[in-house]
Phi, psi and omega in degrees: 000137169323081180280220197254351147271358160277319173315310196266005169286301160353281192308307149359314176263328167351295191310301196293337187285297226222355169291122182069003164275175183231133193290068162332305197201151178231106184247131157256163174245358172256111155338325201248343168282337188272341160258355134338284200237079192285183189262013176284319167310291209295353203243323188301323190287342180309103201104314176272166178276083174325099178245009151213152186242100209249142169218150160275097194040243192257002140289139181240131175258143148262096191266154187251171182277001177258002193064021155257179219221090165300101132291126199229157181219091168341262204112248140323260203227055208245164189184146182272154143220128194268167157182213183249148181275012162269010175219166201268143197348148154275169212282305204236069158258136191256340199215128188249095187263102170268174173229158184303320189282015188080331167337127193220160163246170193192140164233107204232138176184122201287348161227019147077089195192358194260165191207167187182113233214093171285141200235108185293164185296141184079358159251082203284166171318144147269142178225153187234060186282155166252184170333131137293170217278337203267011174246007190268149143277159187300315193295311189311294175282330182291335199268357158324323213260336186320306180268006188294092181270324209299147161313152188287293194280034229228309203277309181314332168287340208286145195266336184312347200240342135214097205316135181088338211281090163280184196315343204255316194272356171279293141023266199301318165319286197307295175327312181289343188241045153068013213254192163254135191259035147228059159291144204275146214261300186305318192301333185277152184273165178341297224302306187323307193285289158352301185291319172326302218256337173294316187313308209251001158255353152299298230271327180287333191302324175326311191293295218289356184270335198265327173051051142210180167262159207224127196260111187288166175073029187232160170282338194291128139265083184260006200256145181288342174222349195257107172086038173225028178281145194120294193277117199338094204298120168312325186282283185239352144100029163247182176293134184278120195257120162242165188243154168249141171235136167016054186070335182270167161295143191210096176279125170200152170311114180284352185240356154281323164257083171305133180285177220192149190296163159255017127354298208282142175244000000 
């Protein structure tokens, strides 16, 4: 899944594709994208002018000049491709945005799972988000983490509590700040938070440095811990081990992150 530095590599080309053009025509192409976005929604975008291309965690607003809102959501596996109305579709484009000027966007995505849902003027998405990493704070996340008994990286994912943060960079979070990601989320202590809340602005800052997407199945290993079990923890030089957490895969060191009583406050 896209997180939230690929999500704003995204909004980015979003922004050069469709910033100041005016939106002709909107196609969906999917069953499951046409009850998202029906075509009575889809004929409203028709005529305006895209004037900001906005992103929410792992949401992109597409605000029009009348002040309604294209919310759009990757899921899985949604990617922007940009091109022209004179060539031909890509294979799994689900939502088709042309511009008067021919210009087109595609929200392509091979397993149809993306979604993208218009919001008439004066009524924006409700998201129900906590910080994104460049607003957290210790107090912010200890008073997230207060009623949390669930493993830390299990309660990380949850966006109430830090918005945008998924499955690859909480990994890499927990790795920098040393913690065991199935340590009980209320039990860390001050330091444990501290060290936490450095760990995840790094670790995203680590995304927004690299400016692409990161693919599973490629040879590029670029994360210090995620999708490297077997192979030798950049740090102290033991093996890296995974685990499942709540379906997901979860990589971390067993001898830099030590588990820890649950005790410790």
């Amino acid at each position: 899944m896209p997180e939230l530095p690929e999500v704003e590599f995204a909004a980015a080309i979003a922004r050069k594709a469709l910033l100041g053009r005016t939106i002709a025509t909107v196609t969906t192409l999917h069953a499951s994208q046409r009850r998202a976005l029906p075509a009575r929604d889809a004929r409203r975008l028709a005529g305006r002018c895209v004037v900001r291309v906005n992103r929410h965690a792992k949401h992109q607003h597409l605000v029009l000049d009348d002040g309604a809102i294209l919310a759009v959501h990757f899921r899985m596996n949604g990617d922007w491709e940009v091109g022209d109305s004179t060539q031909p579709l890509p294979r799994f484009a689900r939502i088709v945005l042309t511009c008067t000027d021919g210009s087109r966007l595609c929200l392509v995505d091979s397993r149809a799972l993306c979604a993208a849902t218009y919001h008439a003027p004066g009524r924006p998405p409700v998201l129900a988000l906590g910080p994104e990493p460049d607003a957290l704070t210790v107090d912010l996340l200890g008073a997230a983490l207060a009623r949390r008994s669930g493993p830390i990286k299990t309660v990380l994912l949850d966006q109430r509590v830090v918005a945008g943060l998924g499955n690859i960079y909480a990994a890499e979070a927990l790795w920098r700040s040393r913690i065991h990601p199935a340590q009980p989320a209320r039990s860390l202590s001050e330091a444990q938070r501290r060290d936490l809340v450095r760990g995840i602005k790094a670790a995203i800052a680590d995304g927004f440095a690299r400016q692409g997407r990161y693919r599973d199945g490629t040879r590029e290993r670029p994360f210090r811990v995620y999708d490297r079990e077997g192979e030798t923890c950049r740090r102290c030089r033991a093996d890296v081990s995974r685990i499942s957490q709540a379906g997901r895969s979860t990589y971390f060191c067993p001898s830099c992150q030590r588990a820890v009583s649950r005790k410790r406050g």
